[in-house]
LOFIVO-721189 format. One record per residue (C-alpha): y negated, z, x negated. Coordinates in steps of 0.1 Angstrom, whole numbers, padded with zeros to 4 digits, always signed. Layout:
N
YZX...
END
This chain:
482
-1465+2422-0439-1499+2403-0448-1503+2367-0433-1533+2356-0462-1546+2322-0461-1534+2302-0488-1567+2284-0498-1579+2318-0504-1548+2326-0531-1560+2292-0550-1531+2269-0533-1534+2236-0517-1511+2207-0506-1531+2190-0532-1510+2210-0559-1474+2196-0547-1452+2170-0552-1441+2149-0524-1405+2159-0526-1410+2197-0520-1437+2182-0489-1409+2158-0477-1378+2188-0476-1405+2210-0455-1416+2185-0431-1382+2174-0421-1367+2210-0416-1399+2214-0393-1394+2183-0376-1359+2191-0367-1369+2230-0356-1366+2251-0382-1386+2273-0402-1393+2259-0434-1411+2274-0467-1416+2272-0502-1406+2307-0520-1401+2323-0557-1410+2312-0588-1431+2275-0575-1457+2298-0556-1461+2325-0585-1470+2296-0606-1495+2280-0586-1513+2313-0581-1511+2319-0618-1523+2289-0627-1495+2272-0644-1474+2238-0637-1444+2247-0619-1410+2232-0634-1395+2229-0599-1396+2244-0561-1370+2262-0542-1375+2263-0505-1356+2287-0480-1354+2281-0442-1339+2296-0411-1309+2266-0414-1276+2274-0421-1261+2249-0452-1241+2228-0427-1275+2227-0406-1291+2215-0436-1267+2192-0440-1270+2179-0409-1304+2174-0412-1304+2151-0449-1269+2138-0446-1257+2120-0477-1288+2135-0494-1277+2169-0493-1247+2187-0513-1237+2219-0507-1228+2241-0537-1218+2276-0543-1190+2301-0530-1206+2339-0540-1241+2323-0529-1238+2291-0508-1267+2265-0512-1283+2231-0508-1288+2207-0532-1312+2182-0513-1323+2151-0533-1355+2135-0524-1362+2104-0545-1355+2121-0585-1363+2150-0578-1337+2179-0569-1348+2208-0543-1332+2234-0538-1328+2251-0504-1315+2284-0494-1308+2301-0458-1328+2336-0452-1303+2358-0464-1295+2394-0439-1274+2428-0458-1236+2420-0460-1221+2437-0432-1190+2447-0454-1200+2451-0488-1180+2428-0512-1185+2443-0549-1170+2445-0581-1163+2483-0595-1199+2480-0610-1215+2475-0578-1220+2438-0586-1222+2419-0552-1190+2392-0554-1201+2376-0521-1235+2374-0508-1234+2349-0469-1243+2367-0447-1277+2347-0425-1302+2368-0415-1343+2365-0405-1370+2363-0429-1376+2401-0432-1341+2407-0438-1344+2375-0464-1377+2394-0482-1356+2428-0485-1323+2406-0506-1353+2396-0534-1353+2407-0569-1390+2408-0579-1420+2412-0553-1435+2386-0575-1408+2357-0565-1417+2371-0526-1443+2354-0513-1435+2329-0484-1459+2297-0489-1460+2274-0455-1483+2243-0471-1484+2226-0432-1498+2257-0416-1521+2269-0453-1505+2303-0445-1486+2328-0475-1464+2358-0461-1465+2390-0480-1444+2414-0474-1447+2440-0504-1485+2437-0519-1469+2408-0543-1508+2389-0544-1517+2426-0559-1489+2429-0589-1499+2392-0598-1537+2401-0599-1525+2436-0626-1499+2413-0639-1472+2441-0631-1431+2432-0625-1415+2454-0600-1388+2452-0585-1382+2454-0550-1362+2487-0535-1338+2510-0561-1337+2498-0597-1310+2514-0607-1291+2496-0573-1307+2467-0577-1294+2462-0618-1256+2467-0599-1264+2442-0577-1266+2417-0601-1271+2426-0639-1285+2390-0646-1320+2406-0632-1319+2423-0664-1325+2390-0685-1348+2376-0654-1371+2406-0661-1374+2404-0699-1382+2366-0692-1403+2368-0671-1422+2399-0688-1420+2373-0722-1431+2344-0702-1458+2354-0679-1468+2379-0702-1465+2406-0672-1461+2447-0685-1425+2462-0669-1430+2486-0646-1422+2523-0656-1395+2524-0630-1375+2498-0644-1383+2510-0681-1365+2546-0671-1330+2527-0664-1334+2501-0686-1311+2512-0712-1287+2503-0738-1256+2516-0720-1270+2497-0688-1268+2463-0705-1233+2468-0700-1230+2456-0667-1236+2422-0680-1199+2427-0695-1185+2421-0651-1207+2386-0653-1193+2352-0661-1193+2337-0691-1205+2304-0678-1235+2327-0659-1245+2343-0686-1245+2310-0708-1267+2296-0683-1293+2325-0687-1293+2318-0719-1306+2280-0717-1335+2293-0695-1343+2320-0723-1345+2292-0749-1360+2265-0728-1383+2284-0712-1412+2277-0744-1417+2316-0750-1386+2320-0773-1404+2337-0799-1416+2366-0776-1384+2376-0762-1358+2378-0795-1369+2411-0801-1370+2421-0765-1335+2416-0757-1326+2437-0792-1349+2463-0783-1330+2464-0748-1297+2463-0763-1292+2429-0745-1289+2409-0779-1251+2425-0782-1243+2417-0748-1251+2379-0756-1243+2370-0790-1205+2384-0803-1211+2380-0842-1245+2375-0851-1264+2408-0859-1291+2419-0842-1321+2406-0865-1342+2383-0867-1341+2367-0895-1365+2344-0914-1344+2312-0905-1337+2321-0870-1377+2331-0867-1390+2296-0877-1363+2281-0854-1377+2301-0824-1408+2289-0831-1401+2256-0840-1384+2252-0803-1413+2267-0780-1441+2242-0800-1415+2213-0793-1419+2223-0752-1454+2230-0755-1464+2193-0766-1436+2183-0740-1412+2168-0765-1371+2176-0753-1350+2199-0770-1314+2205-0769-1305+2240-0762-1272+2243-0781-1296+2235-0813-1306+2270-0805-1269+2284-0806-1267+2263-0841-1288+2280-0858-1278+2313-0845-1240+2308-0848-1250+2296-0884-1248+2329-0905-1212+2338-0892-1201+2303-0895-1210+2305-0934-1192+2336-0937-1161+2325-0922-1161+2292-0947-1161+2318-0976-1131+2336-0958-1111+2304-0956-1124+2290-0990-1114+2323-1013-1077+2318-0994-1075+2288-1011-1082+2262-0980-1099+2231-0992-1137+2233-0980-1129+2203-0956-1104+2224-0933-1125+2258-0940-1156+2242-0921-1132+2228-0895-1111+2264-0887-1146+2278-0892-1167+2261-0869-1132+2268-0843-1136+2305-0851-1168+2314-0845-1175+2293-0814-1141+2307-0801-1154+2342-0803-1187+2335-0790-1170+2319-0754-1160+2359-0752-1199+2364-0739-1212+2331-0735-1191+2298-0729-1204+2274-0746-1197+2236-0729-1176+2216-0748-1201+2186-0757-1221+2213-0766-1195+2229-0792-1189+2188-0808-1230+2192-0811-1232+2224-0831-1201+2213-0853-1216+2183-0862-1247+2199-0870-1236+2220-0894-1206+2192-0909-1242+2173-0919-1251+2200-0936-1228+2189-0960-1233+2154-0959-1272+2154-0961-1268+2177-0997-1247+2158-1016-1248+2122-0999-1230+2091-1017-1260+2065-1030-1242+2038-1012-1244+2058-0982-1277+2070-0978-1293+2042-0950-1259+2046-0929-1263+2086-0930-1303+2078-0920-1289+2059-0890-1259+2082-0876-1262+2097-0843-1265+2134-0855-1289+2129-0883-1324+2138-0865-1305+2171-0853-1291+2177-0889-1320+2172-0909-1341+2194-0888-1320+2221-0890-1319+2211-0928-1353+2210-0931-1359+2245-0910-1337+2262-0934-1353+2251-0961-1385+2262-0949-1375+2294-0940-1361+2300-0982-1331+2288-0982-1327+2276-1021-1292+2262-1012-1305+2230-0998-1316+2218-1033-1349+2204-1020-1325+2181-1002-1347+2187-0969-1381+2172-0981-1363+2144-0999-1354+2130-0964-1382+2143-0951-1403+2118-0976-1373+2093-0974-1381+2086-0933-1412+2074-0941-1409+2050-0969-1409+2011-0966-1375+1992-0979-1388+1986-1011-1397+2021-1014-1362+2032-1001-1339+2015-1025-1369+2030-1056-1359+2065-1038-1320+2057-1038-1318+2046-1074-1340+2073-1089-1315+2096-1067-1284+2081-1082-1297+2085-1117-1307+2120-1113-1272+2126-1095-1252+2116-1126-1275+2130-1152-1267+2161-1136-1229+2156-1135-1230+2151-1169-1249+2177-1175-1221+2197-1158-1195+2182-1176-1208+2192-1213-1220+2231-1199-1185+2250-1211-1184+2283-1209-1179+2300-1243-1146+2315-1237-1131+2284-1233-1138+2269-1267-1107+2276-1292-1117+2252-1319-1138+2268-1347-1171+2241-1359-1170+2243-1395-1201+2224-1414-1189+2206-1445-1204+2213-1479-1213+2177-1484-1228+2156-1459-1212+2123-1461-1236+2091-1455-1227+2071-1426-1219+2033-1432-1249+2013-1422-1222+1980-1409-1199+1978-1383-1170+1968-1408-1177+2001-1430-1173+2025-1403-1140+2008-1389-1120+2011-1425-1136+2050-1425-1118+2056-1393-1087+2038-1400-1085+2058-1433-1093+2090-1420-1067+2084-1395-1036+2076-1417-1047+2104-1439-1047+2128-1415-1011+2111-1405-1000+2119-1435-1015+2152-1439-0994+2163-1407-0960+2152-1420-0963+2166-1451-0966+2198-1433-0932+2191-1422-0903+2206-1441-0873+2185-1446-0851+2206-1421-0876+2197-1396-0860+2183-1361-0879+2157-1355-0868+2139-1393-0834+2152-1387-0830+2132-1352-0813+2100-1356-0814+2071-1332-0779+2068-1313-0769+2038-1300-0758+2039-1264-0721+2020-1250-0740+2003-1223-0703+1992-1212-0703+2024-1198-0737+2024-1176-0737+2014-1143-0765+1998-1128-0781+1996-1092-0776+2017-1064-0747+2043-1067-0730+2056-1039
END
């Protein structure tokens, strides 16, 4: 173990917030060891702006409790925590953690139930990557190192810590952790991992929880490096293991998307993670609607029993939360709505709740080639940003285009359909000049043509033999009959 000064590895109390400063101090002050651990010191010596800090202590969960009271909340069976609050901010804190005496695992290996206390060196041995081992202690400026992890952040390495091969059984979520932390840090893998980093590996991630692994999936998209790790996790054979009916490709849609998301966290603006699963989901949703629509289903119900089916198969890997499905199925129902909207509707549609989320993913597909969205996505693009006057100019233009191209529609038959044979007449007739003239020209034509079809008629016909019987209406009854 190194003891290393921590002014000397860049860090400084300076650096930290007062609720990670406040959680210390008052394990301390009640007699406990107290640090700051994982991914909040790796950042700091990196250079980067920590999202949050986790801090482990020799305190037991109740202890912990004992020592923030109403503050404190104590979650987790398989790995107990505690959630301590301090002010906004949300700090987690975890007890050093010693090998289970009786090893509770699944048939993979995976550990099912991991609380066993132990001291700090037995805590160091439990961690995935050296990188997320270092031991900060801001009161006394000291960092512990137990496994040269100041070394592998100078080469930018990612290694794990003991037995890969063991240490993938443990817990196959380390699999996504290193890819994103290989995409996000920009670290190289170490060879070690590489050699059992294989396809038929990734299916360990088969014994995890859907709700687990949906969680791992928010940190991959939220994590503003998106774009780097797609075609890691097909190269790793990951991207089946995730996703149940999207294909593993990258397509031009999904591309922009993935970029689209990590500039929107770079400038610090919020995304919504499901928007993610939208667009990814999108393809098989599109696929099922034609399934549904060439079985006859009106396109109404085959979006709806769409939208059910693919996010039904998806919750076989990842389950999605249900405000998160009404999201993504709203998403794609504006589709609709934003390509053919109703003039009279247009400023409501501008003001519904979903219409940002829609028309972005509108606009995304358009920019990616989509030629189905009719241009639809720069219309309300330019729309946004037009006055009122301007707005009801747009509408009204829209309208006019809209029913010259119905019409259009309506007078485009195909040729098979057309029975009637044109015949041009010898002589062109003039056409009366006054109103008068051209109403006796009809009326004529019309009684001669009258009488052109019942000549046609022999006298033998049906219709001039029928007579009109009169009825006995002595022998109708009327009203409601038994």
């Amino acid at each position: 173990m190194q003891t290393l000064r921590a002014s000397k590895c860049g860090l400084s109390t300076a650096q930290l917030p007062a609720s990670i400063l406040d959680v210390i101090d008052a394990l301390t002050k009640a007699g406990y060891e107290a640090y700051i651990v994982g991914g909040g010191v790796r950042d700091l010596m990196l250079g980067l702006n920590p999202k949050d800090y986790d801090a482990v202590t020799n305190a037991t969960p109740s202890q912990i409790k004992e020592v923030f009271g109403r503050r404190c909340r104590i979650i987790g069976r398989r790995f107990e925590l505690a959630h301590v609050y301090s002010g906004r901010e949300l700090i987690e804190v975890a007890t050093f953690r010693a090998p289970p005496k009786k090893a509770v695992t699944s048939a993979a290996g995976m550990i099912l139930r991991d609380n066993n206390w132990g001291s700090i060196e037995q805590d160091f041995s439990r961690r995935d990557f050296s990188i997320n081992a270092l031991y900060y202690q801001p009161r006394k400026d000291v960092v512990l190192d137990f496994c040269h992890a100041v070394e592998d952040i100078q080469s930018r390495t990612l290694r794990l810590l003991g037995d890969p091969q063991l240490r993938f059984e443990e817990d196959p979520v380390r699999m996504l952790r290193a890819l994103r932390f290989s995409a996000k840090l920009k670290f190289s893998i170490d060879p070690k991992i590489l050699e059992i980093f294989t396809p038929e590996r990734t299916q360990l991630l088969r014994d995890v929880s859907p709700h687990r692994l949906y969680d791992e999936s928010q940190k991959l998209f939220t994590m503003g490096h998106l774009y780097q790790v797609l075609p890691m996790l097909i190269d790793f054979g990951i991207w089946r293991q995730l996703f149940a009916e999207i294909r593993p490709e990258i397509t031009p849609f999904i591309e922009r998307a993935a970029k689209n998301t990590d500039q929107r966290i770079q400038i610090g603006k919020t995304i919504n993670p499901a928007f993610f699963y939208a667009v990814l989901l999108w393809k098989p949703f599109l696929e099922r609607c034609d399934f549904y629509l060439q079985k006859g289903v009106v396109p109404t119900e085959a979006r709806a029993q769409a939208g059910l089916d693919v996010l039904k198969r998806q919750a076989t890997r990842t389950v999605i939360p249900r405000f998160a499905e009404t999201f993504i199925r709203e998403v794609w129902e504006m589709q609709t709505r934003l390509l053919n909207p109703k003039p009279q509707q247009i400023e409501a549609l501008s003001n519904h709740a979903r219409f940002r989320a829609g028309f972005d993913f509108l606009l995304l597909r358009e920019k990616s080639g989509d030629n189905t969205t009719q241009s639809m996505g720069s219309w309300w693009d330019a729309y946004q940003l037009m006055s009122s006057d301007e707005k009801e100019r747009a509408i009204g233009q829209y309208n006019r285009q809209r029913a010259k191209t119905r019409r259009k529609a309506a007078q485009e038959e195909p040729a098979e359909t057309k029975v009637a044979i044109e015949i041009e007449p010898l002589v062109q007739e003039q056409e009366p000049r006054s109103r008068r003239s051209r109403k006796a020209k009809t009326t004529e034509t019309t009684s001669r043509t009258s009488t052109q079809d019942t000549s046609e008629l022999s006298h033998d016909h049906p219709i001039l033999k029928r007579k009109r019987v009169k009825r006995d209406l002595s022998q109708v009854v009327f009203g409601p009959t038994q």
